[in-house]
N, C-alpha and C positions, 0 to 999 in steps of 0.2 A: 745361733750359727749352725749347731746341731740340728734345730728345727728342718732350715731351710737348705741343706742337706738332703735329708729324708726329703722332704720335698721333691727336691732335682730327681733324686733318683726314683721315685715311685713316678714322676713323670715320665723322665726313660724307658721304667719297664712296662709303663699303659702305653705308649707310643707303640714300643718294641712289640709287645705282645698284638697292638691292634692292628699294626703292618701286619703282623706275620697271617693273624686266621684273616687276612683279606687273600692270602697269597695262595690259600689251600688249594683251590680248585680253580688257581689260573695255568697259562700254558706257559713254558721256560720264557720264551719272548716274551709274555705281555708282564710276566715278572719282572724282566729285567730291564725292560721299556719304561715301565711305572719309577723303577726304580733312580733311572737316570733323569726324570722329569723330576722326579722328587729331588735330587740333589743340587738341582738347579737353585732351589728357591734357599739353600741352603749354605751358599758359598757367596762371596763378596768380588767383585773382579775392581780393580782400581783401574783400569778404563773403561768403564760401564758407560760413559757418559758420549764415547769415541764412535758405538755400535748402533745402529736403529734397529738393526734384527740381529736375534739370537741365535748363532747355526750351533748346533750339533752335528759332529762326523761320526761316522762310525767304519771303522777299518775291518771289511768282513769283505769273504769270496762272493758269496750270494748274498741278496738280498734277506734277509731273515728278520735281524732285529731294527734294520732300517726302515723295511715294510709297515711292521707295528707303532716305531715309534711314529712315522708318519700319520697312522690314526689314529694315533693318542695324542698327539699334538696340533692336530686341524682344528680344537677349538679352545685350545687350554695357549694362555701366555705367560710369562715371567712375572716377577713376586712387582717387577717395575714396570709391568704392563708392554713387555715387547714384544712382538712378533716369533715363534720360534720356529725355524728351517733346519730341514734333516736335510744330511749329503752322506752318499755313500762313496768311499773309498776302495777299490779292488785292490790294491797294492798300496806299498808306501812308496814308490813315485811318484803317485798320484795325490797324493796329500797336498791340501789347501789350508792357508791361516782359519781356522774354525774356535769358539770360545771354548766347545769341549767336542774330545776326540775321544771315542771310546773302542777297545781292542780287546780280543780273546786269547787265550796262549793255544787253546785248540785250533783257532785257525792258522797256528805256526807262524806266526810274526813277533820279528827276534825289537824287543822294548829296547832294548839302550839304542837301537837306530830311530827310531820310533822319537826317543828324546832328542835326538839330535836333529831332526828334523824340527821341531816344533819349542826347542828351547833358545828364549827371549821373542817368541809371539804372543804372550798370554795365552795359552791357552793349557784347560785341564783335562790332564789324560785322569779317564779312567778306567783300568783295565781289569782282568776276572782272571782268575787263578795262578797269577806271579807271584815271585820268591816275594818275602817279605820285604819292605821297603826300595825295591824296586821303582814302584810306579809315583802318582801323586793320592791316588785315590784307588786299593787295590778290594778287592770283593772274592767273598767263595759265595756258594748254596749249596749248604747243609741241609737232607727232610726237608727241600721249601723255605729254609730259615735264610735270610740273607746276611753273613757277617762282614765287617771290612772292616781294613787298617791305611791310615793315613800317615803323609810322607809330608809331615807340617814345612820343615826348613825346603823342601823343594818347590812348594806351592808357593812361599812365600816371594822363591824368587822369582817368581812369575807373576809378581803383583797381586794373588788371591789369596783366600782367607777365610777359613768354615767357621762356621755359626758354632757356640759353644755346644749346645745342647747336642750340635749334630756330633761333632769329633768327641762328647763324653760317650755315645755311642761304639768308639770304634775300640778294634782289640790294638791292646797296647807293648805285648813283649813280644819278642820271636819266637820264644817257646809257646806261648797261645796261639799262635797261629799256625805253629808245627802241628800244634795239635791237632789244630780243624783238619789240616792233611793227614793226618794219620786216621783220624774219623771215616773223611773222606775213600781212603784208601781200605778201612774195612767195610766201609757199604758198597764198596764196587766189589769186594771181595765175595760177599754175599752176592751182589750179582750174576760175579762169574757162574756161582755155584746153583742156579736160575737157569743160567744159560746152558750150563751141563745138562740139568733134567729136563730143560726144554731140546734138548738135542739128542739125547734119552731119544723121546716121544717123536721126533723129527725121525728118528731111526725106524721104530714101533711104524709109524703113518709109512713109510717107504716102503715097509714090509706086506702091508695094507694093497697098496697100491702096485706092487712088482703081483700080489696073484689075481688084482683084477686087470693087469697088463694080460697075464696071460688066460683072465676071463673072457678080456678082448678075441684075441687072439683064436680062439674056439669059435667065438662067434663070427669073427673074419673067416675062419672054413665055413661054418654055414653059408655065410653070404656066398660064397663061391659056389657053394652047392644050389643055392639060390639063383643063382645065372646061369649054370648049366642047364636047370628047369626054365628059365626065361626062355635062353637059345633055343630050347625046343620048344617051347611055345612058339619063339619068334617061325622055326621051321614048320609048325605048323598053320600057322598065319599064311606065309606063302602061299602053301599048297591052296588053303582055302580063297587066296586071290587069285591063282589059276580058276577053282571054280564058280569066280564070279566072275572072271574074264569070258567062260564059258554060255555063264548067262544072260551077260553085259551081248552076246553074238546074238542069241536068241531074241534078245528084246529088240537089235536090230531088226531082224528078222519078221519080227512083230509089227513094228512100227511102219515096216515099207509096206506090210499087208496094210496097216490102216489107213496111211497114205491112199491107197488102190481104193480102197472103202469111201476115204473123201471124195474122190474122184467120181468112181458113182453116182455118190450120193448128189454130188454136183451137177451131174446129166440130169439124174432124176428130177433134181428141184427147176432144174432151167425148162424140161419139159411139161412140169402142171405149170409152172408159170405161161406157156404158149396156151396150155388147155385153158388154163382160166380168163385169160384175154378172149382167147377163140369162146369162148362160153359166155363171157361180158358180150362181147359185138352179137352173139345169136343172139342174148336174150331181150337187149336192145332192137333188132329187126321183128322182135316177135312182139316186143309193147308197141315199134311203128306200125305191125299189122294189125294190131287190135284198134287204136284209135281210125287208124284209114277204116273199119270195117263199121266201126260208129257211126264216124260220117257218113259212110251210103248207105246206113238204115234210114238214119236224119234224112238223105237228100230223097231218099225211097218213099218216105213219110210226106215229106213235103212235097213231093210229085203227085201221091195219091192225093193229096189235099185240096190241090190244084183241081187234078181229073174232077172230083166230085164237083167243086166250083162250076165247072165248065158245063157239067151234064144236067147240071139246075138252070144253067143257063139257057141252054138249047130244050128241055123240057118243053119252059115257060114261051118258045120264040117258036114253037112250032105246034101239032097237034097232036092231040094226047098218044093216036098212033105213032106217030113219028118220034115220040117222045119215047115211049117203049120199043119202037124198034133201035131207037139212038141208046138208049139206056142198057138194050140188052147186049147190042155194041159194044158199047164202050164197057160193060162189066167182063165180056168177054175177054175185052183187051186188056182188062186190069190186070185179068185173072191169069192172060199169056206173059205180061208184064211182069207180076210179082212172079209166078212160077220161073222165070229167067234168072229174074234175081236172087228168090230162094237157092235154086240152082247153084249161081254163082256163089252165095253165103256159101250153102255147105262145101262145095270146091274149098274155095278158104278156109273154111273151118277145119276138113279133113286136112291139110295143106300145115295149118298151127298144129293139130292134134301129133303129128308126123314128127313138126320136127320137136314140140314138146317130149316127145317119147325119145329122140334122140339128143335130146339137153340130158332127160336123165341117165340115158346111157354113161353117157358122155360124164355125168355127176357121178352116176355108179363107178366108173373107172377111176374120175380125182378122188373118190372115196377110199375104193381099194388099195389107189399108189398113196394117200396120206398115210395110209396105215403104214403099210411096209415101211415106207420113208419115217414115221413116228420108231418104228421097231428097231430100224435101221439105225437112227439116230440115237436112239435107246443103247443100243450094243455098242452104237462106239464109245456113245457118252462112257457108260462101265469100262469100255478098252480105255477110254484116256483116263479114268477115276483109279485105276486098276495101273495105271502106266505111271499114275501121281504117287502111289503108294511104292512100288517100285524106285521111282526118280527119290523119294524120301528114304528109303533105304538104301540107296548106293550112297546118299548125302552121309558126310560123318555126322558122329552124334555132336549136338550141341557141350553134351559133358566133357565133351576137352575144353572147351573153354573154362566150365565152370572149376575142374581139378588145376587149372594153373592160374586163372585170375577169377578173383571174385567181383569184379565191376565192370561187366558188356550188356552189350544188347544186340542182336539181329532184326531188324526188321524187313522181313522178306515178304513182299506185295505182287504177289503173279498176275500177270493180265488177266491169264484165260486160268484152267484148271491144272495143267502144268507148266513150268517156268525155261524160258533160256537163262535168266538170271541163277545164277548158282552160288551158294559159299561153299568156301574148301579149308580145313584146319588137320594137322598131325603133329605132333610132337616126335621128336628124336635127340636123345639125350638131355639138354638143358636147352635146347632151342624147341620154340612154339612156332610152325609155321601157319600164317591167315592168309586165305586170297579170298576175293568177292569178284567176279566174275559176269561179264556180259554174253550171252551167246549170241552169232544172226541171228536173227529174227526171235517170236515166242511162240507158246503153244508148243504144238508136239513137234513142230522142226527146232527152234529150241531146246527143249529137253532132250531130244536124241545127241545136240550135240554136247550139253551139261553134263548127260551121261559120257560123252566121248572123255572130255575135259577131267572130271573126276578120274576116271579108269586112268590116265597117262599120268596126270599127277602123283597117284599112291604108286604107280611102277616108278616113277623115276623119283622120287622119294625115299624110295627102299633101296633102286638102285645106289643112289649118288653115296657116297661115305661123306664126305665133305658140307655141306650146303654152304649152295652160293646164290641168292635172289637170280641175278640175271642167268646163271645158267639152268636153272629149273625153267624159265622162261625161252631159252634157247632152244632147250631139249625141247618144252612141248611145242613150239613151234615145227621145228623137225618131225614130230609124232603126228600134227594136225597135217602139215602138208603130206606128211605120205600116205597117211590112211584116207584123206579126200583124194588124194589122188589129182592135186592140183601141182599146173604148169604154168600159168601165169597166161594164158595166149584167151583170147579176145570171145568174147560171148562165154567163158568158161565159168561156171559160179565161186562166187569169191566168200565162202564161208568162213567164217574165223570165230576168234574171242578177244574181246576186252578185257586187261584182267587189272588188278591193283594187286602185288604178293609180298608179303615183307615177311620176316623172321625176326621172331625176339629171344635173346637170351633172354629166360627170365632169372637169372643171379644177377648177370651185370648191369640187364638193359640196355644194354647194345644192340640194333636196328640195324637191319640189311632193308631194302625195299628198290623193289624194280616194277615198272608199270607199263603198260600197253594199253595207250591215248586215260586211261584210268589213275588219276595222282592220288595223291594223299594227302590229308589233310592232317595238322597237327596243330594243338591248342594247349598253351602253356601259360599257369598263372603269372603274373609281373612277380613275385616273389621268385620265382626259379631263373627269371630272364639274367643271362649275362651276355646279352648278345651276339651268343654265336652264332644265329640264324641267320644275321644280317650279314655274313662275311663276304659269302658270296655265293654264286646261283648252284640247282638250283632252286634254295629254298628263299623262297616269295611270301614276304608279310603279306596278307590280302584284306585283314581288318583288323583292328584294335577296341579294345574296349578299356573305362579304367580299371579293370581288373585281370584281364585278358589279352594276349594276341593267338590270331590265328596265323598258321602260317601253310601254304603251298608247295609240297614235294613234285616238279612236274613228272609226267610219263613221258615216255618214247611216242611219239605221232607215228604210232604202227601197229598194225594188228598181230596177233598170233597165228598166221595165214600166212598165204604166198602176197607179197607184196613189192613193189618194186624198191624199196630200205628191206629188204628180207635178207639180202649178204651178211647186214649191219645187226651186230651182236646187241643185247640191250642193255640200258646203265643198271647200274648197280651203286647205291647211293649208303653210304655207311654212314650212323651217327648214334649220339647214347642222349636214351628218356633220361627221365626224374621221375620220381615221387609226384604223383600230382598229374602231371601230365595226359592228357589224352589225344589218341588217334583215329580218327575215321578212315575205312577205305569202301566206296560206292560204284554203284555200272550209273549208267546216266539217264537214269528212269525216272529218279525225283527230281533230275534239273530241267530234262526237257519237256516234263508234263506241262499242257497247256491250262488255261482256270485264269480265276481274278475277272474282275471288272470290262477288263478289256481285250479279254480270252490272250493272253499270250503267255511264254513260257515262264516258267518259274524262276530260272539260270539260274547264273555261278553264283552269283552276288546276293540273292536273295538266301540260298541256302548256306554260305557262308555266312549272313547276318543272324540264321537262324538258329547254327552251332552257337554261335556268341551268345544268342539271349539264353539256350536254355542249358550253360556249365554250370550252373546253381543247383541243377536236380539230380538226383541218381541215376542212375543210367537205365533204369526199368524205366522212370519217369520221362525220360528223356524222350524215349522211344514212341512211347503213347503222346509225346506233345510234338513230333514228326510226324507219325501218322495222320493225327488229328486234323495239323498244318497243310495235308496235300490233299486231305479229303476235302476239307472248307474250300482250297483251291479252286481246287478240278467242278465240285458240284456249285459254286456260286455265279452265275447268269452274269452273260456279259451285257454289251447295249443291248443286241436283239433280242435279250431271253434267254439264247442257248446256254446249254451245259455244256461241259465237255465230258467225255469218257475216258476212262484210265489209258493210256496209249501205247506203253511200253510197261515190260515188269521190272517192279520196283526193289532195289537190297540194299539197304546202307550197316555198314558195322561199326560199333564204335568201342573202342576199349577203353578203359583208364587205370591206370596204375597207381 
């Protein structure tokens, strides 16, 4: 009997002991979780047979121990193989018949309601740090240790009933379990006195922290003194736009002289062109007088040929006298005969030498005027080579882009050596502003007005405090009509610009964009789509790919010029990037290039296919697979062979974020 005794209990304490070092280095839930699945296998319910699933409740505010027990029970069932379902409880209103309810006294729910709810359902509470015999099944955690005391006569009357081995486990008097409280109550007491020298040290760290408050705070007057040195920079910036407004007049100035120079040089070329036609037709009249002078050698040849014939003839038909007087005759006549002719040769001959001598005057002169015209052409090529290094220098630098985003490209493609096509970028505060830009016409009427367009944008830029897309668009419209000095009335030249301009915060990515007949183009992965683009106009899906859409921002069908829509203010279209996302804004130089197979334009639709294939690449890549695309174009032979030549200058920009 004694034997098996000792037995019982050293099995107790290997159980006891081998719960407890499982429990060391779990978290309080999965403790208590493990806990309540173990007591399952451990208790008897006399309608077991009444259940196909086993619920467990658990009466808590939040989710905590109902969470864990949920994945600790998705693959574990009952000792009789059933099903086991967690529910949780927020209130004790909400209490459902359940086989076991388990409750906290720290979540403040009062147990004798708790009983009254659920007594004569079978079911077993069991709760965690109640007065003793309160509950049916009560628990503390001691260091990790799990102790409880069991409420036998009240289980019973709920039809259940614990496993021996499990209830020799449990603590048996009121005074043991006073105890564990009074334990309890000194380890919290050491706690508190934890929480003291951690709040020690909370004080210490404040102290820390109040002088690098006022480390700050030094350094905020720096900064202020920091902006005072900006503002004067920023005044001195001004000043230095005044004298490149200065020079921006001069290059005017410049430009109308080379203009006058074209001109010239225009006379000039149209005039060796007459000389050289005129010089074609002489030297043709002078190869017809060479041959005609052949022929009447020949015909002169063949006449003496004849004579001599004739004077053999008469020799023989008469006598020898009369033969020598006919012969002397007729050598006489020869002799008056070629000398006429001779005659006449040198006439002729003098007559070619004459105007030969003035063919090459006439060469001497186209020689002379190619040169000049060579020279001529020479100085202006340097003025326009000289006028391109300039147009590059009013242009901003590429480095604002690179200081606010690191993934664009420019590709700017000028017809001739300077461009009407221009880009424009500045920064002010946290907004980045981009235009790309069409001028009339290229070349140096072009460029003069690139340089106009640049000059009115950095003034009304500096001026505006606010930005707004469409009124940066408004103003330069106002700026280009009054410095052309256009009124809209008939033969009058209708110069303008094309433009695409948007403005990006770059913190929020929030997009302003206004446009003049130039849209925008925007490309966005399927992972960012939530369909806002399709809401409504007017942005325009224009192609999709499975990875992609493109979509279409339109422009104003209006120039930056006197126009008869010129009253009409322009849109201003507001909306926010993504992560991911990219923009294009372009002049219409790579849609309208002609090339292909059967020389026609490039359009909308093909350069929108062309964005879609190449979102795969970096945006350096990008660039050069653009390029490449309108070179192969333009240079590959349609039916008849022809090439075509670049037509217009070319600038597409593209960002990504």
């Amino acid at each position: 009997m004694k034997a098996g005794i000792y037995i019982i209990a050293f099995l107790l304490f290997f159980v006891s002991t081998s719960f407890q070092n499982r429990q060391q280095d779990k978290s309080p839930e999965e403790i208590r979780a493990e806990y309540l699945l173990y007591i399952i296998n451990n208790i008897k319910w006399a309608n077991e047979a009444e259940f196909n699933v086993f619920t467990i409740g658990v009466l808590e505010h939040e989710p905590m121990i109902s969470r864990e027990l949920v994945k600790q029970a998705a693959n574990r069932k009952t000792a009789s193989g059933k099903q086991i379902k967690i529910v949780r409880f927020p209130d004790i209103e909400s209490l459902a018949p359940t086989q076991m309810l388990y409750i906290n006294r720290n979540e403040g729910y009062d147990i004798s309601v708790v009983l009254r709810q659920i007594t004569g359902k079978r079911t077993l509470l069991i709760s965690e740090n109640y007065e003793f015999q309160t509950s049916m099944i009560n628990f503390i955690i001691l260091d990790n240790v799990l102790r409880f005391e069991i409420n036998i006569a009240r289980m019973e009357n709920e039809g259940l009933k614990a496993e021996p081995l499990f209830s020799a486990k449990s603590v048996k008097s009121e005074s043991d379990w006073i105890n564990l409280f009074h334990q309890i109550e000194t380890m919290l007491f050491k706690e508190k006195e934890t929480v003291e020298r951690q709040n020690i040290q909370i004080e210490e760290q404040q102290a820390v922290i109040t002088s690098q408050i006022e480390t700050i705070e030094t350094q905020n007057q720096e900064i202020d003194r920091q902006k005072k040195e900006i503002a004067e920079q920023i005044e001195r910036l001004q000043k230095l736009d005044l004298l490149i407004g200065k020079r921006e007049k001069e290059i005017v100035k410049a430009m109308r002289i080379l203009e006058e120079q074209n001109t010239q040089i225009a006379q000039s070329v149209q005039k060796i062109k007459l000389a050289e036609e005129d010089l074609k037709i002489k030297t043709q009249e002078i190869e017809q007088k060479e041959l005609l002078i052949v022929q009447q050698d020949n015909q002169i040849f063949a006449q003496l040929k004849e004579i001599e014939q004739q004077k053999l003839i008469i020799a023989m038909a008469i006598t020898l006298s009369i033969f020598l007087i006919g012969l002397g005759y007729f050598i006489y006549k020869s002799y008056l005969i070629k000398k006429r002719a001779n005659k006449v040769l040198q006439q002729k001959n003098d007559q070619i030498k004459k105007q030969r001598d003035e063919i090459e005057v006439q060469r001497n002169v186209a020689i002379e005027q190619r040169d000049v015209i060579a020279k001529q052409n020479k100085n202006i090529q340097d003025s326009i080579n000289y006028a391109r290094r300039i147009q590059e220098a009013v242009l901003p630098p590429k480095e604002i882009l690179l200081n606010e985003l690191r993934s664009y490209f420019i590709l700017n493609k000028p017809k001739e050596v300077v461009s009407g096509d221009y880009y424009w970028m500045a920064t002010k505060n946290e907004n980045l502003i981009i235009a790309a830009a069409d001028c009339t016409g290229h070349g140096v009427p072009g460029a003069f007005m690139s340089m106009l367009g640049v000059a009115f944008l950095n003034e009304i830029v500096n001026k505006v405090d606010e930005l707004q897309s469409d009124q940066i668009l408004n103003m330069l419209r106002e700026y280009v009509i009054n410095s052309l000095r256009q009124t809209g009335r008939p033969g009058e030249a209708n110069d303008g610009i094309d433009i695409a301009l948007c403005i990006l915060n770059t913190e929020t990515l929030n997009v302003q964009y206004s446009g003049a007949n130039n849209p925008m183009y925007i490309v966005r992965p399927n992972a960012n789509m939530e369909n806002e683009f399709e809401i409504y106009e007017p942005y325009q899906l224009l192609k999709q790919t499975e990875t992609h859409y493109l979509f279409r921002i339109k422009a104003d069908l209006m120039p930056v010029a006197i126009h008869r829509r010129a009253a009409m203010p322009f849109t201003k279209h507001n909306f926010k990037l993504k992560q991911g996302d990219t923009f294009y804004i372009f002049s219409d130089g790579y849609i309208d290039q002609f090339g292909g197979p059967q020389g026609k334009r490039y359009g909308t639709s093909g350069f929108a296919q062309k964005i879609l294939d190449i979102q795969s690449m970096i945006m350096e890549d990008q660039m050069k697979a653009l390029e490449l695309e309108v070179e192969e174009w333009k240079n590959q032979p349609d039916e008849k062979g022809k090439v075509n030549h670049q037509i217009d200058d070319i600038l597409v920009i593209g960002v990504r974020l």
